[in-house]
N, C-alpha and C positions, 0 to 999 in steps of 0.2 A: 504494500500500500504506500503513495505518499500522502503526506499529511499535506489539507487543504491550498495552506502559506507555498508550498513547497509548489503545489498542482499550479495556481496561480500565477505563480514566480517564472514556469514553463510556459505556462500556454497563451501567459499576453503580451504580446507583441509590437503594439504600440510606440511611437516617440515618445521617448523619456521612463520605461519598462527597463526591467534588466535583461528578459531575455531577448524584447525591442532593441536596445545597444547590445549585445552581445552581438544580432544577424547583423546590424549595421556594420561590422567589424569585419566582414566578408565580402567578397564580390557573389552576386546570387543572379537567375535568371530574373529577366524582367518579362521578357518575350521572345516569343523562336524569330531568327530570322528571317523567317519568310513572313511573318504577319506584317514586314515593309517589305513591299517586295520592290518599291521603283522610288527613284529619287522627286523629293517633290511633288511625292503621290499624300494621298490622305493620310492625317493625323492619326494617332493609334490609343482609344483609354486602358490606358493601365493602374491599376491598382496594387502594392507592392508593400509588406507591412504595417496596411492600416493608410497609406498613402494613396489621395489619389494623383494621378499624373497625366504627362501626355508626352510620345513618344514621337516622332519623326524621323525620315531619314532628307538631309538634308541636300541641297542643289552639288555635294559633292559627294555622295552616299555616307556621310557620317551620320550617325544616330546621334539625338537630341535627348533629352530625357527631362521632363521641365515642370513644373506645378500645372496641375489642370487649371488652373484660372489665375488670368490679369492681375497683377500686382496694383493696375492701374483702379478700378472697381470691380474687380473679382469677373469677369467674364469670363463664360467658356473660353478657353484653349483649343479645345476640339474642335470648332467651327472656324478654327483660324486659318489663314493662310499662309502655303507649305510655300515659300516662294527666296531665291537667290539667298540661299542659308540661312534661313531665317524663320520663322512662325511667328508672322503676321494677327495682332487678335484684331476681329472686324467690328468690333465695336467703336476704335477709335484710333483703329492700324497703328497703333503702338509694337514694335516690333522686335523679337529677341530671338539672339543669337544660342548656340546648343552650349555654349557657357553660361548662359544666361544674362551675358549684356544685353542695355536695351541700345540697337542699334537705328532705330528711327524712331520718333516721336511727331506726325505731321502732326498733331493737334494742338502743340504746341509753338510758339516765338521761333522761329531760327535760333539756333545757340545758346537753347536753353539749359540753364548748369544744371536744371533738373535729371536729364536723360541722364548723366555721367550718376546720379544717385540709385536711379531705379534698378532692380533686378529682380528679377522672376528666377524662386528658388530650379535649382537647376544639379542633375544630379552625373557624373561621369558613366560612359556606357564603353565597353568594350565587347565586340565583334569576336565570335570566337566558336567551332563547333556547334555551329546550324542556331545558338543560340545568341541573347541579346543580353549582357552579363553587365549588370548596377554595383557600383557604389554607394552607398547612402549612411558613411560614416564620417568621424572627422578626418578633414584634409592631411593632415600632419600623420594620423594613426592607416593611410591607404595603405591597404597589403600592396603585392605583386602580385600580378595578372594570374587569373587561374589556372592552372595548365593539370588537366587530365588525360590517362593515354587514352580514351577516346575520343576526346578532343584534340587529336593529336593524330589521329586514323584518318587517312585520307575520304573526301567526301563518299569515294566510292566504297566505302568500307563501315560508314556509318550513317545511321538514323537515330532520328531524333522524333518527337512526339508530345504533345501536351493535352490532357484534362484535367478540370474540376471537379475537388469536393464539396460539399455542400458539411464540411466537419474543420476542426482542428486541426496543424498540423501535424502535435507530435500525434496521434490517432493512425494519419498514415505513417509517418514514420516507423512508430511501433510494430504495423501490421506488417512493414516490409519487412523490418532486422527478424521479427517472428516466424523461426522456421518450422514451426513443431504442427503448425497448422495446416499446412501442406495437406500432411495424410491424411484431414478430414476436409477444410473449405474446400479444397482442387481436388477431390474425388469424383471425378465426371462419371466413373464407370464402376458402380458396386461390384461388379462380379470378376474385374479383371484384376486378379491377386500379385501381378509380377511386377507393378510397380516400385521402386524404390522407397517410396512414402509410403505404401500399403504393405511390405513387410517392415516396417517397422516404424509405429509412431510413435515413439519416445523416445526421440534422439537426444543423445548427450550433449550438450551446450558446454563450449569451452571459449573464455574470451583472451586473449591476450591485447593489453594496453601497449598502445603507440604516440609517437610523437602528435598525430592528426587525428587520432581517435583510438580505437581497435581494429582488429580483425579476432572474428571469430568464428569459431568451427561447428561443424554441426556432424553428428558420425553415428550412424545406422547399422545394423547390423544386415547382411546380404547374403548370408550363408553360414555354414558354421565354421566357417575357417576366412570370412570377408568380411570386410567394413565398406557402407560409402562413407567417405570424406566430402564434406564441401565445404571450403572455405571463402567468406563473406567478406566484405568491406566496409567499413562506419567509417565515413571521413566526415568532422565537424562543418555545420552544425549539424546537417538534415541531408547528408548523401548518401545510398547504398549502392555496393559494386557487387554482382554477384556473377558468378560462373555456371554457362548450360555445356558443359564440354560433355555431362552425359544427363544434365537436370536431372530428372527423376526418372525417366523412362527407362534411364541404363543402357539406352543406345547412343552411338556417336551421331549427333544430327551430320546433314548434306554441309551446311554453313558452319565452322567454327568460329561460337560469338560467344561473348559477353553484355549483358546485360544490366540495369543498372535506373534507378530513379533519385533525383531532386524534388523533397517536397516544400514547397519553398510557400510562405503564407502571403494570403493575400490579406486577412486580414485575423482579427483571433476566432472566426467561423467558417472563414471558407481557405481552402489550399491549393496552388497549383502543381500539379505535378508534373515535371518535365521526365519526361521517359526516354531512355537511349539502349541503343542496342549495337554493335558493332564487332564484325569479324577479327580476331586477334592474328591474324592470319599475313602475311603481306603479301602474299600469295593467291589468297584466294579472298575475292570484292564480295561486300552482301548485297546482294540483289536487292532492288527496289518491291517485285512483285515477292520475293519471299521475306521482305519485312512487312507488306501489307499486309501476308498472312496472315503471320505474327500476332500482327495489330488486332487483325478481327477474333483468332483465336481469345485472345488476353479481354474481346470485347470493347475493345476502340478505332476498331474500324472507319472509314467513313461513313458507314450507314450508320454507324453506333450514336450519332452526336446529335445533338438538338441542333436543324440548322443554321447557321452563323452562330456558333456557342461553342464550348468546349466542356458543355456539359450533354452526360449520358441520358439517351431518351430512356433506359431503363435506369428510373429514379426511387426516392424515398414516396414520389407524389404515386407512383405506381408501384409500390411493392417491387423493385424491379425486376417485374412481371415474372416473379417466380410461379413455376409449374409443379404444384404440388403430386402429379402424377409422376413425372418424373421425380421428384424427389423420394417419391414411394420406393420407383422400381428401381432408375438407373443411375441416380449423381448422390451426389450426399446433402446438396442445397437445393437442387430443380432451379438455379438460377443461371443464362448461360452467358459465359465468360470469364476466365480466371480473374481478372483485375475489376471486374463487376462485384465478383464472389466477393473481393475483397472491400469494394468501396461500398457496399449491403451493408456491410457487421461497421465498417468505420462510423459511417453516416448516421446508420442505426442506431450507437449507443450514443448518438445525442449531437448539439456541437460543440459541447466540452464534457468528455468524460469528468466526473467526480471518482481522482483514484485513490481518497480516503477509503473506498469499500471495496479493494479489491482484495483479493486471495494470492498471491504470485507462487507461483513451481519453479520448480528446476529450470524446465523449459523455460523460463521467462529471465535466463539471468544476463542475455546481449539488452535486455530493454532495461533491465535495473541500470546495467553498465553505463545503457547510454545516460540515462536519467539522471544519474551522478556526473557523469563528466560535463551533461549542460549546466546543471546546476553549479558545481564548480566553475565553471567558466562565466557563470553571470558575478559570483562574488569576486575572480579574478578582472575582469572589467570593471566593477565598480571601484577597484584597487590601482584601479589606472595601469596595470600593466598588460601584458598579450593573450589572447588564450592559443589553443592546440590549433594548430592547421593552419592559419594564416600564410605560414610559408612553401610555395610549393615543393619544393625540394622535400620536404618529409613526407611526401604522398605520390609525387608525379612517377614514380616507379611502381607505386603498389597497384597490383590486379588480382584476382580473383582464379581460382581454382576448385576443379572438383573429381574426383576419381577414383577407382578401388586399390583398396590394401588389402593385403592378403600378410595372415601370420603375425610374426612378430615386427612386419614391416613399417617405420619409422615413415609418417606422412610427414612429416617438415621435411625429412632427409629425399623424400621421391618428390616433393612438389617444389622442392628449393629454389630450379630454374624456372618453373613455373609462375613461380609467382611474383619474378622481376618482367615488370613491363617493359616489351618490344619497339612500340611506334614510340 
């Protein structure tokens, strides 16, 4: 259980929050890059820890990132105009730059010593792995630019993806680092016993502490002389890196990827989750159409989404249209899409769990893990000094693995080159 102060202290996110400065102390998605896809094209609302904003890409493709309303009387931003680097608000075409100087003021005198005063809060964006990557911490405390190896995977090697909860973040967070759940939430087929998760759903949880977080392991039993191993990734505050070299099915898929979500807040109720997935391979490229599959498997398809939205037409408003017959005979939920399965139970326990009542297991000790090392890190920020992960270097090597051991066989010693990143 945490105690209430403790729940609180996690899950609100706000300017002037501790765990609100703690994300500010990161560079985090704001938006995938293609929601700008043309210079000088339409303004973009974002919402980003309780913040709202307004996005552009500018007359020379740089992104803008900037308060959704005029400094000048609060006018929309959004109806502004995207024009010669600039965001134009048409209220009184006062005009500001993706620094947030104001670089025209017609409504005012020639030479007004006003304009040199005005500014429209305005946040640094950097371009990076299909995605659109914010600052919104103090100037003095900017990390270095994120660099993950699958941000790092050539385009043709990787995808990327985004949906909304209608929940908390840490909620998904927890539900991702949570592996024990597998062998019951993603039970599609009651009678097919050769899965990985269905001979054994009581995996051993082992976490070991790193400079950026953990990595922690999860190990099943697959015979009586076999273990699966899979080993995960917690990089602060809200990343998971995980490996399908044989996922649960215990087969080698066609593509060798890795997998992996940001659940990054939009506000203390709703989350966005950016989803990635990319071939470890340099050898062999991930298909486009075999990560749509993907997609639609997981239940985020393009048919999956409300359109214009990046919320799921199977919602909390529809029960997400779970099939009680099927639940009878063939899945363990009757609800269909693994990452639907999972945003059912997030969504569903509210949009802030209260985890004064909870019970925690074994299985539950990568989320105790994590729970502590955020919380430490909001008291570490309050202390004015760094927390875990800010520098790439103690993360930009680590990846994800997963595979059988047999015997007395040493998984650190068999996955040791496995788990220094390639790209």
């Amino acid at each position: 259980m945490l105690k209430t102060q403790d729940n609180n202290r996690l899950t609100q996110i706000g300017p002037g929050t501790p765990a609100g400065d703690l994300f500010r102390r990161y560079w985090q998605p704001a938006a995938l890059a293609s929601e700008l896809p043309e210079k000088d094209g339409a303004p973009l609302r974002v919402r980003l820890l309780g913040e709202d904003l307004i996005a552009y890409r500018d007359s020379k493709g740089a992104v803008g990132l900037v308060d959704a309303h005029c400094p000048h009387r609060r006018a929309p931003m959004f109806f502004g105009r995207n024009e010669e680097c600039g965001l134009r608000c048409v209220y009184h075409g006062w005009k500001f730059d993706r620094n947030g100087d104001c670089v025209d003021m017609p409504s005012e005198p020639a030479g007004t010593p006003l304009q040199a005063k005005v500014k429209i809060k305005a946040y640094p964006v950097h371009e990076a792995g299909g995605l659109l990557w914010a600052y919104m911490g103090p100037k003095d405390k900017m990390p270095p630019l994120p660099d993950y190896e699958w941000m790092r995977a050539p385009h043709t090697h990787r995808f990327v993806s985004k949906s909304e909860a209608a929940c908390n973040y840490l909620q998904g967070l927890e539900g991702g680092l949570d592996t024990a759940h597998v062998s019951f939430l993603h039970n599609n087929n009651l009678k097919d016993k050769s899965s990985l998760g269905a001979q054994d759903g009581a995996p051993r949880i082992d976490v070991e502490l790193t400079d950026y977080g953990y990595y922690y392991v999860s190990t099943r039993k697959s015979g009586p002389d076999r273990n699966y191993v899979r080993v995960y990734q917690y990089i602060m505050p809200f990343q998971q890196i995980r490996s399908n070299v044989l996922g649960y099915s215990g087969k080698r898929p066609e593509v060798p990827k890795f997998d992996g979500h940001l659940w990054v807040p939009i506000d203390d109720h709703t989350t966005n989750i950016y989803n990635f997935m990319y071939s470890y391979s340099p050898d062999i490229p991930l298909p486009q159409d075999y990560a749509e599959h993907y997609e639609a498997y997981a239940g985020r398809g393009r048919d999956d989404f409300i359109p214009g939205t990046f919320r799921l037409k199977r919602n909390l408003a529809n029960d997400f249209l779970i099939d009680r017959d099927d639940q009878k005979h063939r899945s363990f939920t009757g609800i269909t899409g693994v990452n639907t399965q999972d945003m059912a139970l997030q969504e569903g326990m509210g949009p802030i769990v209260d985890r004064s009542k909870e019970f925690l297991g074994t299985s539950d000790r990568a989320i105790v893990a994590m729970r502590r090392l955020l919380l430490e890190a909001t008291h570490v920020v309050e202390r004015g000094e760094d927390p875990k992960g800010l520098d790439p270097s103690t993360h930009a090597k680590a990846r994800a693995y997963d595979d059988f051991v047999t015997g007395d066989e040493n998984w650190q010693t068999s996955f040791a080159k496995e788990l220094i990143a390639k790209f």
